[in-house]
C-alpha positions in Angstrom: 30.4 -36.4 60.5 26.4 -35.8 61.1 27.4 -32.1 60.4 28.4 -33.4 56.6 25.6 -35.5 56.6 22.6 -32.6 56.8 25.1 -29.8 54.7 24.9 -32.2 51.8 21.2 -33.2 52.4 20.5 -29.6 52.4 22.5 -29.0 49.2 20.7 -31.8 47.6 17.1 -30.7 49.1 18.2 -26.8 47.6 19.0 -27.1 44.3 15.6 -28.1 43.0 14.2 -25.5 44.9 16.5 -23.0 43.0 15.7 -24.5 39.7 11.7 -23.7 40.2 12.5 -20.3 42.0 13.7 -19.0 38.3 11.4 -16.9 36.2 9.5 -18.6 33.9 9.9 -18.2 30.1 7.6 -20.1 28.6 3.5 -19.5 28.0 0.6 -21.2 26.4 -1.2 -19.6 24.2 -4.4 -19.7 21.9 -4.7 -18.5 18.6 -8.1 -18.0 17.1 -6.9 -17.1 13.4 -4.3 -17.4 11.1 -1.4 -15.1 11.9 2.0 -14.4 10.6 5.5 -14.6 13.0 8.9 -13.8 11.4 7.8 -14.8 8.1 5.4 -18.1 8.7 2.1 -18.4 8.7 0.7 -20.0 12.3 -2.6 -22.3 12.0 -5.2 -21.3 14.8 -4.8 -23.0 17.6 -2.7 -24.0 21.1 1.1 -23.4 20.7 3.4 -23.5 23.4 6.0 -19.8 23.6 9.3 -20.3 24.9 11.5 -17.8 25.4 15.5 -17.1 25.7 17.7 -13.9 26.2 19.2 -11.7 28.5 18.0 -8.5 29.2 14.7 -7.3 26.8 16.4 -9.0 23.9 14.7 -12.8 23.0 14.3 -15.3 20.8 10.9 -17.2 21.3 10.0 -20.0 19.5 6.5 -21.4 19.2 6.2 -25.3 19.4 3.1 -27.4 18.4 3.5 -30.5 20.2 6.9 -31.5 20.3 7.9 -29.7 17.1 9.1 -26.1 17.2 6.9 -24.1 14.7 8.7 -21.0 13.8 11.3 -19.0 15.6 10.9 -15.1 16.4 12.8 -12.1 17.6 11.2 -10.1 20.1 11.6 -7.5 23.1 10.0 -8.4 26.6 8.7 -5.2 28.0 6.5 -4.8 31.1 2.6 -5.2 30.6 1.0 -2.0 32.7 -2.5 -3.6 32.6 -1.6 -7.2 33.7 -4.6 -8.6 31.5 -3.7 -10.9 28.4 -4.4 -10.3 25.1 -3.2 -10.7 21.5 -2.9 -7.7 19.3 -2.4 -8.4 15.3 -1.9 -5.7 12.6 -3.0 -6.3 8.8 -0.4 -5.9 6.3 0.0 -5.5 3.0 -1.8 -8.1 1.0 -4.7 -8.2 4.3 -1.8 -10.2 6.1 -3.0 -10.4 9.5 0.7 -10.5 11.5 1.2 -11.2 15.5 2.3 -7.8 16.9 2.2 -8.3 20.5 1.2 -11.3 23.1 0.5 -9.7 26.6 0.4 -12.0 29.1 -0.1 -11.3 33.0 3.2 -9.7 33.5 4.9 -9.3 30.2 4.3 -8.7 27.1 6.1 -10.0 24.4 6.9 -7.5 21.5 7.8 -9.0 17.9 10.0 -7.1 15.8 9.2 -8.3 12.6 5.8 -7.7 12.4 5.2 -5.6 9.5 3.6 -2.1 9.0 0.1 -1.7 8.3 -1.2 -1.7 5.3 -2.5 2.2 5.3 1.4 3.1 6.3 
């Protein structure tokens, strides 16, 4: 019966472990200007990337408190140089448009940022 007793308790002590040992797919970032994403225009300031998908294929959505802002397609690749950045892209009409957020590890690729303007 003590056998039971410390297999469940190690279940029960495992599973949270298991939960936190997943990769994280979320990231808060800063935005010092007004940028485009999937068709919205983005304030500056702190929003809060989430990300879902299998494989290089997500969806990320970027909340502002509690409230998700705008939703985006985009491919996760990895980032050679491990340092973070934000690269934009002007558009047509001076449009600046979010091209890419590298964070540490990844970078986050958004497919609908538009060509430049000299294209």
């Amino acid at each position: 019966m003590k056998s039971k007793s410390l297999l469940a308790a190690a279940i029960v002590l495992l599973i949270p472990s298991l939960a936190l040992a997943r990769p994280k797919n979320s990231a808060n970032v800063e935005l010092d200007q007004a940028v485009e994403v999937a068709g919205t225009q983005l304030a500056p300031g702190q929003y809060k990337l989430t990300w879902e998908g299998s494989g290089p294929n997500v969806t990320v959505n970027f909340d502002e408190g509690r409230k998700t802002v705008v939703t985006a397609s985009a491919k996760l690749v990895k980032n050679p140089t491990n340092q973070e950045a934000i690269e934009t892209d002007t558009a047509a009409g001076n449009t600046t448009v979010l091209k890419e957020i590298d964070l540490k590890n990844i970078s986050i690729q958004f497919e609908d940022a538009a060509p430049s303007a000299g294209n």
